[in-house]
DRENTORKOL-3810 file (N, C-alpha, C; in nm, 4 decimals):
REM DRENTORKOL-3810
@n.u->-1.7683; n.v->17.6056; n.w->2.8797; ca.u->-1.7339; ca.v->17.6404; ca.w->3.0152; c.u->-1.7711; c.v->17.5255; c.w->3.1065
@n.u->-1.7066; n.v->17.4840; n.w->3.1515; ca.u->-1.7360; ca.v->17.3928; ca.w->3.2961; c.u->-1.8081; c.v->17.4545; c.w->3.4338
@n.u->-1.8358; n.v->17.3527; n.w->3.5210; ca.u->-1.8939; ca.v->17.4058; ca.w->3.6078; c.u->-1.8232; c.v->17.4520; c.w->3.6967
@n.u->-1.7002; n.v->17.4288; n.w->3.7329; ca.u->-1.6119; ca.v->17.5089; ca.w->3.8120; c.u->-1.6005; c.v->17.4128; c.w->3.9413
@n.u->-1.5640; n.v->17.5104; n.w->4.0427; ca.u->-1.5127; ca.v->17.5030; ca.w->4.1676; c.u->-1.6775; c.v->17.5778; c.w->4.2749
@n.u->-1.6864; n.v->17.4878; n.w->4.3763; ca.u->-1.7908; ca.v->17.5660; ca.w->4.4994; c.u->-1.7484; c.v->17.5039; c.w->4.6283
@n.u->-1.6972; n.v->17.6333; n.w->4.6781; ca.u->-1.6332; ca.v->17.6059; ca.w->4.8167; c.u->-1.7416; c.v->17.6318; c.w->4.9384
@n.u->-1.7259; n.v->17.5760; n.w->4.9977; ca.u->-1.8181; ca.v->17.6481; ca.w->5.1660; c.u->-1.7204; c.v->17.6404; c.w->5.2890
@n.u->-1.7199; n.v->17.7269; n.w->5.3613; ca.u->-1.6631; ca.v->17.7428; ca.w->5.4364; c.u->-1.7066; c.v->17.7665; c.w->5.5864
@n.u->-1.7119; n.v->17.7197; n.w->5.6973; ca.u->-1.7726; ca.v->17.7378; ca.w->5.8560; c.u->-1.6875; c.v->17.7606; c.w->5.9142
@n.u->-1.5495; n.v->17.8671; n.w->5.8995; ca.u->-1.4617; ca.v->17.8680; ca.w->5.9967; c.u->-1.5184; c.v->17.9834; c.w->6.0887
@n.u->-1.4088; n.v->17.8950; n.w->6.2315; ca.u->-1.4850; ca.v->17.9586; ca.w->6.3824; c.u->-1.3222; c.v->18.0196; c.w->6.3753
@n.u->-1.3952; n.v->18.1153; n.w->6.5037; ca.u->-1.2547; ca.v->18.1568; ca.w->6.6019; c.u->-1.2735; c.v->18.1085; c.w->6.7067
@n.u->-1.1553; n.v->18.1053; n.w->6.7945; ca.u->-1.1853; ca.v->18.0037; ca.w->6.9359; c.u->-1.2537; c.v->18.1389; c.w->7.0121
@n.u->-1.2166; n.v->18.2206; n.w->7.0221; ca.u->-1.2699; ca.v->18.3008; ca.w->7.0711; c.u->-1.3917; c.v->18.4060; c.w->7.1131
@n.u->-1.4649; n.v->18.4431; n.w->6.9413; ca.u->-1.5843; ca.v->18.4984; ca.w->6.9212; c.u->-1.6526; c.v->18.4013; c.w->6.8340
@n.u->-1.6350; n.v->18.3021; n.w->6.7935; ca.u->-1.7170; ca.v->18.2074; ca.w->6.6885; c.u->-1.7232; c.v->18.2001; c.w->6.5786
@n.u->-1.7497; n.v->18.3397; n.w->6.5351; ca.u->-1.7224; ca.v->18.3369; ca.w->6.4066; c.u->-1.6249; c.v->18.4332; c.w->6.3461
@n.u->-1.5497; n.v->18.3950; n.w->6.2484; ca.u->-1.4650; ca.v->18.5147; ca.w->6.1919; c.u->-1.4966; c.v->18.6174; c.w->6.1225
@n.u->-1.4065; n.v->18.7208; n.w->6.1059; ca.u->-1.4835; ca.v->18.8287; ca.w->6.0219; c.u->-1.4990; c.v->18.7831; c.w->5.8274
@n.u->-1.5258; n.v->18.8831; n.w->5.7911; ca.u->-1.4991; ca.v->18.8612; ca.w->5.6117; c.u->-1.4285; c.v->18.8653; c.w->5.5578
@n.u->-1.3168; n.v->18.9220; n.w->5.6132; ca.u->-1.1640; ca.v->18.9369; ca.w->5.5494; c.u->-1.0855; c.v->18.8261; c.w->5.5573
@n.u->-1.1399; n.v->18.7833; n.w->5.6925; ca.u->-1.0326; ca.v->18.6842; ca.w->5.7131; c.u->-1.0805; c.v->18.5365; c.w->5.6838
@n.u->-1.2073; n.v->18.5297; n.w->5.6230; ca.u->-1.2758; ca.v->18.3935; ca.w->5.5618; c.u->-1.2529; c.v->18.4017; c.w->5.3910
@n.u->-1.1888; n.v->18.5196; n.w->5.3320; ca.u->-1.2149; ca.v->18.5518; ca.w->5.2314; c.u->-1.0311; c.v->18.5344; c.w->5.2281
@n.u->-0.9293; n.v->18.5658; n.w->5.3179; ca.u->-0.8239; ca.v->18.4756; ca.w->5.3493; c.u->-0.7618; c.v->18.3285; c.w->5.3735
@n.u->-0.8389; n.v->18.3079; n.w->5.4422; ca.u->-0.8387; ca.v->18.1538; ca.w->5.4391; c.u->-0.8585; c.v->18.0672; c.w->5.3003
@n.u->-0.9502; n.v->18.1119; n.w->5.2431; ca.u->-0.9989; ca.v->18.0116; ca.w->5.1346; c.u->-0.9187; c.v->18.0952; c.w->5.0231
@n.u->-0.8149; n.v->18.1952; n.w->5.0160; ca.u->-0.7370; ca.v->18.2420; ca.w->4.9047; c.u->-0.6219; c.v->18.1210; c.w->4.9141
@n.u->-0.5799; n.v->18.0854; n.w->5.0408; ca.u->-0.5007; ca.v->18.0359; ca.w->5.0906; c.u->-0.4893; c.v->17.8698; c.w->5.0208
@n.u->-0.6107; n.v->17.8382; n.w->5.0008; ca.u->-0.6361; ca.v->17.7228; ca.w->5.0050; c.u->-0.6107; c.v->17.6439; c.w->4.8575
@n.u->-0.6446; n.v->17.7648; n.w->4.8019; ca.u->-0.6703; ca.v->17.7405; ca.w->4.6190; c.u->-0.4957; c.v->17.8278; c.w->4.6042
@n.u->-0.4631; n.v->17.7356; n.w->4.5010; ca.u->-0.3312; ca.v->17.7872; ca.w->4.4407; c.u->-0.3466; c.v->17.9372; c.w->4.4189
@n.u->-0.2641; n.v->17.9808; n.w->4.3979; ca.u->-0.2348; ca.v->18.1737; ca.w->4.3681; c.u->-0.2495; c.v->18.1959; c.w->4.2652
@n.u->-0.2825; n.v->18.1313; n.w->4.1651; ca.u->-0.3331; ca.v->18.2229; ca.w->4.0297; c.u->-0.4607; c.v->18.1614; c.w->4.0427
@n.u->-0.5321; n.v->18.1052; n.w->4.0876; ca.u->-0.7136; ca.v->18.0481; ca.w->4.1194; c.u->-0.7368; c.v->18.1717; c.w->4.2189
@n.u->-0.6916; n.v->18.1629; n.w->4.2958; ca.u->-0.7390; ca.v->18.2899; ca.w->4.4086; c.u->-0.7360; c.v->18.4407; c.w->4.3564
@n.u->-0.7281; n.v->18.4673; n.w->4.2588; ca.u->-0.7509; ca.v->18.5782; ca.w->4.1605; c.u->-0.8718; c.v->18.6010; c.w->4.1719
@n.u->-0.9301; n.v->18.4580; n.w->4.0549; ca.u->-1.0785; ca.v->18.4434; ca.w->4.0051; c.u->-1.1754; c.v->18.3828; c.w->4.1539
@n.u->-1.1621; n.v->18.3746; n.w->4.2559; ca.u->-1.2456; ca.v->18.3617; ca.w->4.3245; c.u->-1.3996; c.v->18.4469; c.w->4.3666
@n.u->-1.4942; n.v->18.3876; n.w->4.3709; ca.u->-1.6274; ca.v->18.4689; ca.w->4.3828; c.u->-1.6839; c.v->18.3993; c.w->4.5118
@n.u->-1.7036; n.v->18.5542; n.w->4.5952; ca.u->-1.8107; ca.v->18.5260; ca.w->4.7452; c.u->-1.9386; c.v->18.5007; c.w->4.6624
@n.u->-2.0122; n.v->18.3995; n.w->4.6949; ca.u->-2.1140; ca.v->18.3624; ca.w->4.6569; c.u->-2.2697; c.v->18.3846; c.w->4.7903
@n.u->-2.2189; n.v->18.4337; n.w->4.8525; ca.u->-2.3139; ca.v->18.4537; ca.w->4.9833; c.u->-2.2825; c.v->18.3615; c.w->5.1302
@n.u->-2.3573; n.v->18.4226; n.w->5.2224; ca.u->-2.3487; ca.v->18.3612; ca.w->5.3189; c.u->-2.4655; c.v->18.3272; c.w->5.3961
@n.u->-2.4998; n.v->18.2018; n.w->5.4916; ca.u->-2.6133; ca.v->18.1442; ca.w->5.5601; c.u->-2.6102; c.v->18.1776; c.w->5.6979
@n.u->-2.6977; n.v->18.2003; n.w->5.7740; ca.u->-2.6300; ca.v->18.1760; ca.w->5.8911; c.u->-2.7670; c.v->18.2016; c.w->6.0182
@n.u->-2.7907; n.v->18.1387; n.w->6.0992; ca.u->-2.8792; ca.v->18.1316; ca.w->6.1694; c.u->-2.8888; c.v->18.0987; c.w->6.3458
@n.u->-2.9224; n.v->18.1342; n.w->6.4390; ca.u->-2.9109; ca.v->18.1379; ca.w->6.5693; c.u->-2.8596; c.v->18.0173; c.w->6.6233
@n.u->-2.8808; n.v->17.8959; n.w->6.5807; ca.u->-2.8578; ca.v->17.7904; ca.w->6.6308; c.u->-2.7193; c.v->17.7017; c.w->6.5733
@n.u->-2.6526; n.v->17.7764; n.w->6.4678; ca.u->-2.5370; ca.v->17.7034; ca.w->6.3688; c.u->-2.4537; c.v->17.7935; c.w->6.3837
@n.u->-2.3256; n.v->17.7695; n.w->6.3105; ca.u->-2.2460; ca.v->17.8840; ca.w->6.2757; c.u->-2.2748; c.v->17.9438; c.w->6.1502
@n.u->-2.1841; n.v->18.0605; n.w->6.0648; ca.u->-2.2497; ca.v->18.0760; ca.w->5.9647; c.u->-2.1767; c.v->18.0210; c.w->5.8437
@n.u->-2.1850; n.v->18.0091; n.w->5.7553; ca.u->-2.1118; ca.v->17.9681; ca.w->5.6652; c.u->-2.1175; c.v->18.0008; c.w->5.5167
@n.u->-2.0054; n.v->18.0601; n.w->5.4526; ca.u->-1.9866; ca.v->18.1119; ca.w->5.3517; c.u->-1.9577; c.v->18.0380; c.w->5.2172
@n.u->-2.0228; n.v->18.0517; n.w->5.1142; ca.u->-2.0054; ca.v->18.0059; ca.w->5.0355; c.u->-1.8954; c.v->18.0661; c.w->4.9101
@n.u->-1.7910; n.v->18.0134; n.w->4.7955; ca.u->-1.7266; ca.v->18.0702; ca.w->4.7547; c.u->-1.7380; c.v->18.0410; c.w->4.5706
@n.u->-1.7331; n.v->18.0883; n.w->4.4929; ca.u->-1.7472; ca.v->18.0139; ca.w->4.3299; c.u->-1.6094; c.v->18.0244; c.w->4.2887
@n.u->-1.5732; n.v->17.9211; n.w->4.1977; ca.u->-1.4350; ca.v->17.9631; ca.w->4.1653; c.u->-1.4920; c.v->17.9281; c.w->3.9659
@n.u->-1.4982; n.v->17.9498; n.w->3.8644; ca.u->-1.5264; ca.v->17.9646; ca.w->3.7563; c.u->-1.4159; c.v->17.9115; c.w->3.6544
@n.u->-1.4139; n.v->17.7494; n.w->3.5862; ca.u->-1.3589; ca.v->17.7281; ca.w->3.4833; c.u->-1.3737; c.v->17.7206; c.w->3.3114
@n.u->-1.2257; n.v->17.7373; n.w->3.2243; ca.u->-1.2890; ca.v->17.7314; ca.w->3.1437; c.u->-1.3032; c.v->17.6252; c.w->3.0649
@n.u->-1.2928; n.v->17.5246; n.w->2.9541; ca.u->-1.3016; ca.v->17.3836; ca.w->2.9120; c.u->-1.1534; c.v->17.3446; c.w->2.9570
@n.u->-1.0236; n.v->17.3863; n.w->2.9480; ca.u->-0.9320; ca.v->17.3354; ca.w->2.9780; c.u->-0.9409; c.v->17.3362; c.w->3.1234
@n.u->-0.9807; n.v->17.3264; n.w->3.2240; ca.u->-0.9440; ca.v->17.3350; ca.w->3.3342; c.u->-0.9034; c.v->17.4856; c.w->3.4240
@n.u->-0.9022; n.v->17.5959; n.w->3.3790; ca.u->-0.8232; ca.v->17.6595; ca.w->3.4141; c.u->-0.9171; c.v->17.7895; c.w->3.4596
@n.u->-0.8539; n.v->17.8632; n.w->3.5419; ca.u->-0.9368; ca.v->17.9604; ca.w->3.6239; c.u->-0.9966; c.v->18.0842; c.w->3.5371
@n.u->-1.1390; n.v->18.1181; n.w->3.5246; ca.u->-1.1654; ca.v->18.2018; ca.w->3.4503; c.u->-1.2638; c.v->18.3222; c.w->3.5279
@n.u->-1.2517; n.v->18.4402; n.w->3.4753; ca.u->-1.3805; ca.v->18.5617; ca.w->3.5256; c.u->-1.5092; c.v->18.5003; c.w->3.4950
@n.u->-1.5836; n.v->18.5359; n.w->3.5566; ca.u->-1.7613; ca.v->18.4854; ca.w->3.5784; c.u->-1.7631; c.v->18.5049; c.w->3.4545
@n.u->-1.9110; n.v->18.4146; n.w->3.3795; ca.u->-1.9692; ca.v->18.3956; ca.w->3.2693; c.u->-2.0148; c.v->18.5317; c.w->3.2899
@n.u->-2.0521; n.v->18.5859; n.w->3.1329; ca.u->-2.2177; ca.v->18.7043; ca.w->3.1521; c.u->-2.3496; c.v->18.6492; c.w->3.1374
@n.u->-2.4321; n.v->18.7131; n.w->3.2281; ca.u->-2.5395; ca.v->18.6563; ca.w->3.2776; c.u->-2.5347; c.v->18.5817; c.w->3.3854
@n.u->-2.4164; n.v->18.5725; n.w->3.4223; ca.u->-2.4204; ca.v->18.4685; ca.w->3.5667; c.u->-2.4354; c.v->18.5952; c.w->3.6979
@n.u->-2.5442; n.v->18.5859; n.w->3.7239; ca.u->-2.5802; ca.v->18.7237; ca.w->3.8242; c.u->-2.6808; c.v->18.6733; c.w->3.9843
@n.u->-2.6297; n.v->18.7143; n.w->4.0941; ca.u->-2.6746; ca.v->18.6671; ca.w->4.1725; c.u->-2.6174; c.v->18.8098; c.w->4.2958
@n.u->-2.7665; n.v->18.8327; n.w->4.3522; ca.u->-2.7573; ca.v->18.9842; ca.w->4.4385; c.u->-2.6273; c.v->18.9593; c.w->4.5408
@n.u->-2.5838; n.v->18.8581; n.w->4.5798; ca.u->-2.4616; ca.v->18.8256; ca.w->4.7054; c.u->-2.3509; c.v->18.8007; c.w->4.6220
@n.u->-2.3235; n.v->18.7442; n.w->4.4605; ca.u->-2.2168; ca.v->18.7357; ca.w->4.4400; c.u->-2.1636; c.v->18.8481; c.w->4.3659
@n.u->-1.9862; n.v->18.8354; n.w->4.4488; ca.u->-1.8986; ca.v->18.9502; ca.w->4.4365; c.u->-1.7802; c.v->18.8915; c.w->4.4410
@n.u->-1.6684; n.v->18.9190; n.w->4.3349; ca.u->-1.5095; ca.v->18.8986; ca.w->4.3461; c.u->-1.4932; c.v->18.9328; c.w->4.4847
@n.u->-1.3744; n.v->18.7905; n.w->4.4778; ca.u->-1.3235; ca.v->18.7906; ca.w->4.6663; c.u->-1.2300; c.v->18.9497; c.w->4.6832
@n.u->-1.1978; n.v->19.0272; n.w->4.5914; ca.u->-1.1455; ca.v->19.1527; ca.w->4.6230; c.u->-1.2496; c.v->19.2662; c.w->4.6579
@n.u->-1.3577; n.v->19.2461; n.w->4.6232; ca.u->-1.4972; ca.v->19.3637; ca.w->4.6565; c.u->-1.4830; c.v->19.3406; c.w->4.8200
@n.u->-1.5204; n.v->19.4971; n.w->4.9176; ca.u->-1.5482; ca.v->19.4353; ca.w->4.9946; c.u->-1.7105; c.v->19.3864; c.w->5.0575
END
């Protein structure tokens, strides 16, 4: 297994600052071809009074290159398929 894909993401709205989860969890489907955006994993998010917040994303390969479901044992309390809400 390779190490994959790790996205982060700080998108604002012009308006309230930050966007909601749906629509950061949109954006970055957007970004990765349509059969990668399947296997995408929210990996958590940071975020603190003085920054914006910013989300992190896993995307999981397997030796050929190609988009795979999380390893077992790969366990972490914030990560969740970009379809969970």
């Amino acid at each position: 297994m390779r190490d994959g894909l790790r996205c982060r993401a700080s998108p604002t709205h012009r308006q309230t600052d930050v966007l909601p989860s749906g629509e950061c969890n949109a954006w970055v489907s957007e970004i990765v071809a349509a059969q990668w955006a399947a296997h995408l994993y929210r990996a958590g998010t940071l975020s603190g009074s003085d920054r914006l917040s910013t989300v992190y994303y896993r995307l999981f390969q397997d030796e050929a290159g190609e988009p795979t479901v999380r390893p077992e044992g790969f366990d972490h309390n914030q990560f969740r398929h970009i379809s969970e809400p």
